[in-house]
C-alpha positions in Angstrom: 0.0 0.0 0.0 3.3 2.2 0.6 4.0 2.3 -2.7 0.6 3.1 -4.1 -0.2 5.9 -2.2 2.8 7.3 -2.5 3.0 7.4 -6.2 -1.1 8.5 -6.0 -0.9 11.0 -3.0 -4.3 10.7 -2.1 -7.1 8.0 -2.4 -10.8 8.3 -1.1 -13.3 5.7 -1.8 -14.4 2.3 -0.4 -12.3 -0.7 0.9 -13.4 -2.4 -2.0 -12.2 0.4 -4.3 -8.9 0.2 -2.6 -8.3 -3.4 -2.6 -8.9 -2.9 -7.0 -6.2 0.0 -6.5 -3.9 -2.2 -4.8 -4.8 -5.6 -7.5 -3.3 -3.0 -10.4 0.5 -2.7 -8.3 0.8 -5.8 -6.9 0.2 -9.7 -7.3 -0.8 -10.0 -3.7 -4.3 -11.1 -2.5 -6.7 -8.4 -0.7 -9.8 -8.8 1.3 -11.4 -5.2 1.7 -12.3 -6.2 5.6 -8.8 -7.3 5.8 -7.6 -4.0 4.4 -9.8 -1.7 6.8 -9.1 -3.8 9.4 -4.9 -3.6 9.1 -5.1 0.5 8.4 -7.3 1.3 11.9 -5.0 -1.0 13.6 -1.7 0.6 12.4 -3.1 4.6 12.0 0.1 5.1 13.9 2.8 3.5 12.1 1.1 4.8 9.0 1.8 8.4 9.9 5.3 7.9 10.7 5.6 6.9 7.0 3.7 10.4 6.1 0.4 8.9 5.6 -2.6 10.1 7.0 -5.7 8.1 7.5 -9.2 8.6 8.1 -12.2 5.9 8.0 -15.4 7.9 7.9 -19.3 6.7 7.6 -21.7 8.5 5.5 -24.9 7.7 4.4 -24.0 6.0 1.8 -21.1 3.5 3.3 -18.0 4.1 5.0 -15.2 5.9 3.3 -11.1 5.7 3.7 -9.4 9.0 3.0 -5.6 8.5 2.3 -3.0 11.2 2.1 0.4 10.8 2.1 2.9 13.9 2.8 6.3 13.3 1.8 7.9 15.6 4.4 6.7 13.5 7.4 7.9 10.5 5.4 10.3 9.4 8.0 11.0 5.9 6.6 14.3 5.9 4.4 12.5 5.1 1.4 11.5 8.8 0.5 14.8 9.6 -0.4 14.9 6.3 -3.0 12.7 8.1 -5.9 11.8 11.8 -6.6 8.2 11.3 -6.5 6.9 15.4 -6.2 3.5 16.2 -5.8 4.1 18.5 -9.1 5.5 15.9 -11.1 2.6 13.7 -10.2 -0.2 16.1 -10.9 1.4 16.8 -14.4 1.1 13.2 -15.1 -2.2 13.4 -14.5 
């Protein structure tokens, strides 16, 4: 999930939606209760890796909101790539 959201910056759908993200990156298997499950258990370790997490309800299911912040990336993998927010969004 590291690497996806840090090359996409931010993600806001279901679990579901993420675990079809995640299918296009990697050959692993995903469960969307898995997924929710592992990100509310590990909110903390995720922000030490500059990625901020928020698992919301609305009316019309719940939602995860992913943003990831390079400058709080303190992992020593953010200094592997240049992955800039302005690169990204012209590749967009």
């Amino acid at each position: 999930m590291y690497v996806y959201i840090q090359k996409k910056i931010d993600f806001t759908g279901t679990a579901s939606e993420l675990v079809t993200a995640l299918k296009s990156i990697s050959n692993e298997t995903f469960y969307p209760n898995r997924v929710t499950r592992d990100l509310v258990q590990n909110g903390y370790t995720l922000r030490q890796y500059g990625i901020d997490f928020l698992y919301k309800r609305t009316r019309n299911g719940r939602l995860i909101i992913l943003h990831y912040d390079r400058e709080r990336d303190s992992s020593d993998s953010k200094t592997s790539g240049e992955v800039t927010v302005n690169s990204l969004a012209l590749k967009v």
